[in-house]
C-alpha positions as CSV (number, residue, x, y, z in Angstrom):
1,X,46.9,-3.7,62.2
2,X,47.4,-0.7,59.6
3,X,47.8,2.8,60.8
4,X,44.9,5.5,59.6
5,X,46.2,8.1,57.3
6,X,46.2,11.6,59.1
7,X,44.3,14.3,57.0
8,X,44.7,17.5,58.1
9,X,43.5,20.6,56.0
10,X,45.1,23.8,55.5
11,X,43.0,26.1,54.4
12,X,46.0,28.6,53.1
13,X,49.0,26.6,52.4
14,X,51.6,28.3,54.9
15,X,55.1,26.9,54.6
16,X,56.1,27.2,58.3
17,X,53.2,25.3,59.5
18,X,53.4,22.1,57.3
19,X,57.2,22.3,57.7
20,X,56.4,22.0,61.7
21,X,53.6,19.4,60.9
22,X,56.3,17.2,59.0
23,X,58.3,18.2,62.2
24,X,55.9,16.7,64.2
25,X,55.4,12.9,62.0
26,X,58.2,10.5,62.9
27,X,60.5,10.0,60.0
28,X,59.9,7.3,58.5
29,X,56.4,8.4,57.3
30,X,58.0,11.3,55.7
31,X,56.2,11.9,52.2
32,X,59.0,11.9,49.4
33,X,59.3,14.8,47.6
34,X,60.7,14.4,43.9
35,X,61.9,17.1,41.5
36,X,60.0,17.7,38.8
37,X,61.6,16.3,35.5
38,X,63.1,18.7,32.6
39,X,61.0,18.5,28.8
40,X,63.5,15.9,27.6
41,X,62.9,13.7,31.4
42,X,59.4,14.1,30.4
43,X,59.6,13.1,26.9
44,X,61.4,9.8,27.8
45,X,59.4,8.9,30.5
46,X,56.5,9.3,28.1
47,X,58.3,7.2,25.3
48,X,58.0,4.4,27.8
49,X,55.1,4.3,28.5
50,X,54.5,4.7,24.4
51,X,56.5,1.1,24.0
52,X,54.5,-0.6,25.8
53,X,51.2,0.8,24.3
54,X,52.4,-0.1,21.3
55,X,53.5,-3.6,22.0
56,X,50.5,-4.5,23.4
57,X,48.9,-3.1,20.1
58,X,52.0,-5.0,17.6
59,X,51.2,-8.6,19.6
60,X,46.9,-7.9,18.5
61,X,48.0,-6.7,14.7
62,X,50.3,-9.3,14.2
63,X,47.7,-11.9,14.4
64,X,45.2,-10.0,11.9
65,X,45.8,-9.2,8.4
66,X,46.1,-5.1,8.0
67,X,49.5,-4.2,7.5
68,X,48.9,-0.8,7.5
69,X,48.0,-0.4,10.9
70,X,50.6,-2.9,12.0
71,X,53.1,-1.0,9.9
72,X,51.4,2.5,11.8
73,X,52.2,0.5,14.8
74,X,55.5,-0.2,14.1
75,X,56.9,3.2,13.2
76,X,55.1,4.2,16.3
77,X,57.4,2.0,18.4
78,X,60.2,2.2,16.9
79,X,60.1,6.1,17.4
80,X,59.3,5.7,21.2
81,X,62.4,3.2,21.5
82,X,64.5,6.0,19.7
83,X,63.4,8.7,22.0
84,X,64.7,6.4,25.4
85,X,68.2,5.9,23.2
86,X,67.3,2.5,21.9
87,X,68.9,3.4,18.6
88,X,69.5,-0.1,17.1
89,X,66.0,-1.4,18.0
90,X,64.6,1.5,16.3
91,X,66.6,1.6,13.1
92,X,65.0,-2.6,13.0
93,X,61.5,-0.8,13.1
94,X,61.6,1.7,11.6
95,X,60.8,1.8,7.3
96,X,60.2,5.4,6.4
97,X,63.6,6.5,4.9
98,X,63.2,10.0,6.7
99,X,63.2,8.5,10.0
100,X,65.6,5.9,9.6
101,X,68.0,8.5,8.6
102,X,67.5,11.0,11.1
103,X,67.9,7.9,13.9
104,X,71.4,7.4,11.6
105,X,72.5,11.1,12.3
106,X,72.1,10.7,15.8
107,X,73.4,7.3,16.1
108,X,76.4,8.5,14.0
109,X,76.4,11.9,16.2
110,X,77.0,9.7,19.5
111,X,79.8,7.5,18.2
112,X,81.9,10.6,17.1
113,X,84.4,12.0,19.3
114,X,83.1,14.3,21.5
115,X,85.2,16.6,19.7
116,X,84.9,16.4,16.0
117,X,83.4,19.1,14.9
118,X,83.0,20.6,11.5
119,X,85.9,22.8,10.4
120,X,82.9,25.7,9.8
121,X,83.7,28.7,11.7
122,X,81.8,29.1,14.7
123,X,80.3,32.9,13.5
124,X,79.7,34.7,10.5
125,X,79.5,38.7,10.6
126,X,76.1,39.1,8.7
127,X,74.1,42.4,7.7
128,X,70.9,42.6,7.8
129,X,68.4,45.4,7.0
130,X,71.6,47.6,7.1
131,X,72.2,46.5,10.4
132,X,75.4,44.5,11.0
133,X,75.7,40.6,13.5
134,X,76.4,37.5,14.3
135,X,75.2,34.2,12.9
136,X,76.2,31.6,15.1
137,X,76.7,28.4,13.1
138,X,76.6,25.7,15.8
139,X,73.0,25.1,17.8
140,X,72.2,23.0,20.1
141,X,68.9,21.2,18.4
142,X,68.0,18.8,21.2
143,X,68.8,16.5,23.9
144,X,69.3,12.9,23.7
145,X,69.9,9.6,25.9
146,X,73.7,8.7,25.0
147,X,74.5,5.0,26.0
148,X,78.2,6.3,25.6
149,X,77.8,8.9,28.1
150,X,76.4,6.4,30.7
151,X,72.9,6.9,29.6
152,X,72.6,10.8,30.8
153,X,71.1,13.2,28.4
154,X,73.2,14.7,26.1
155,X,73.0,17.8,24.1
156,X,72.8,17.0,20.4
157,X,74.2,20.5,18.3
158,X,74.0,20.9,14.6
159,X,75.9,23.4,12.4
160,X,73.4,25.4,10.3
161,X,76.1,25.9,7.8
162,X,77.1,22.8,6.7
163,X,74.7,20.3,8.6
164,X,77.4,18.3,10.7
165,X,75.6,17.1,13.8
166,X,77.7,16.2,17.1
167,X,76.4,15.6,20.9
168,X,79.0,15.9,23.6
169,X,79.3,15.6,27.4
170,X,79.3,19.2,28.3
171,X,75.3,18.5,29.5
């Protein structure tokens, strides 16, 4: 025999009461609370749900006859594997030279020493309108899934002077 689902509503939500109704429900029906995920948690999660969309769609098109749209559906996939850190089964996908070579610079960026950076200084005093700065050289551009540091997302940085690109485990 199942046990009915208690409903009880709260007409203003008020903290101290639902933390002594939760008080009052024996553990195990606790309701789990997760932490709502960062833009990059977000954009992977997303990505895989994009792969399988899209591999449903590649094993339709590969019986027809329009290569464009099986093409479409390729770069498609191969840009949703990218984005969980499946470099290698993107860079089979993927045929637009633009693409393939920015899933290169990252795939390079990740194998580098965490360490090797350009030898670009970090700042550059600039004026301008009369008025004297800073131009920091390295950014961080973006975060990525890095197989070599145990799959966590890790910053990707770019220097703006010279174009070297670099992630690193400080994320």
């Amino acid at each position: 025999m199942q046990e009915e689902e208690t409903i009880v509503p709260v007409k203003v939500f008020d903290v101290e009461r639902f933390q002594k109704f939760l008080a009052s429900l024996p553990e195990e029906s606790h309701p789990i609370i997760r932490p709502s995920l960062s833009a990059s948690e977000d954009n992977i999660r997303d990505a895989a749900q994009r792969e399988a969309f899209w591999r449903g769609q590649l094993k339709v098109l590969r019986r027809g006859t329009d290569s464009e749209a099986r093409s479409h559906a390729e770069e498609e996939l191969a840009h949703a594997l990218f984005t969980q850190g499946k470099i290698d089964d993107a860079l089979e996908l993927a045929k637009k030279p633009e693409r393939r070579a920015y899933y290169e610079s990252i795939g390079m960026a990740i194998l580098k020493d965490d360490n090797d950076f350009c030898d670009c200084p970090e700042s550059e005093e600039v004026i301008i309108d009369g008025k004297s700065g800073t131009s920091q050289f390295w950014h961080q551009v973006g975060m990525y899934p890095s197989a070599k540091h145990g799959g966590k997302l890790t910053p990707i940085y770019k220097c703006a002077k010279c174009g070297n690109v670099n992630t690193t485990n400080e994320g």
